[in-house]
Each structure stands twice: as C-alpha cells, then as structure tokens.
C-alpha positions, -999 to 999 in steps of 0.1 A, spaced: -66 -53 177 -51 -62 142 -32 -35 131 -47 -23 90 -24 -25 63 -29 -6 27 -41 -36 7 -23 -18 -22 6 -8 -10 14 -30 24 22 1 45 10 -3 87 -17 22 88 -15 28 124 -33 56 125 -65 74 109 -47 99 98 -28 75 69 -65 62 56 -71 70 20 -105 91 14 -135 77 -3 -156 101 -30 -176 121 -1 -143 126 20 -148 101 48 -124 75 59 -111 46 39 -94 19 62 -82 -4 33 -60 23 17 -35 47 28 -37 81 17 -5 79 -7 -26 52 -27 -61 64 -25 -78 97 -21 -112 109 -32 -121 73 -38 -98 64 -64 -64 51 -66 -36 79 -71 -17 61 -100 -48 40 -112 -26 22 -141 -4 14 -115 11 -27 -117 20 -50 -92 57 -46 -102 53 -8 -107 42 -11 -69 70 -31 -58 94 -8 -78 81 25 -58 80 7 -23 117 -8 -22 130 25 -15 112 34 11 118 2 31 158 4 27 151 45 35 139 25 70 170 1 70 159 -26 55 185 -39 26 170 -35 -5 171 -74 -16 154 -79 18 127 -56 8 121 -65 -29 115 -106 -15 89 -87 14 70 -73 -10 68 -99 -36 54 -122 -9 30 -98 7 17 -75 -23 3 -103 -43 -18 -113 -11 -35 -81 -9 -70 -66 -22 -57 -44 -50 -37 -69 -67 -55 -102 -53 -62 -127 -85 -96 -139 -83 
C-alpha cells in the first residue's frame, strides 16, 4: 500500500490520525491536519514559497540540512494538488 502524502504540504501521513477534516468532520486523506481542518485550508492565502518557507524547518528539526530540504521541497511541492498548475 502507497503510503498518502499532504498534497499541500508533502508530509507522510502514515496514519488517520494526521488526515485533515472535511466541513462535516469526517476524514480527509489528501491533507494533513496542520493544512486542512473543517474543509478548508488553515492559511488559505498561503503560496507555494510561503509553504516551502514553513516546511524547511521542520525537516532540518529531523536532520535533514536545510539546503537539502529547501531543493526537497522545491521538487516535490510543485507536483502536488494544492499547488499543481493546470
């Protein structure tokens, strides 16, 4: 089984317990709770570079060097839902 990834943010959701909530409370598994709660995006105004800016630390709070990180997320963020060009 694939593991789910926010498809704002790029976090592993391996659990339920990180799924963001739609509007009648229930499950989302595209979004992690630290994104998405009630159905809507926590920081709706939010940009791609915004994103990047508040994930870095937390990947070099995991080890990761920051320059490391920042070229991680550059590659993958673009790639997902929220920030997908169509």
């Amino acid at each position: 089984m694939e593991q789910k990834i926010c498809q704002s943010c790029g976090m592993p959701m391996a659990a339920g317990d990180l799924y963001g909530t739609n509007v009648d409370g229930s499950p989302n598994d595209e979004y992690c709770k630290y994104c998405y709660e009630k159905g809507a995006f926590h920081n709706p105004d939010e940009t791609l570079e915004g994103m990047i800016e508040t994930c870095v630390p937390f990947m070099v709070e995991q080890g990761m060097p920051e320059k490391d990180a920042r070229n991680q997320l550059n590659e993958l963020l673009p790639q997902l839902k929220r920030w997908k060009q169509n």
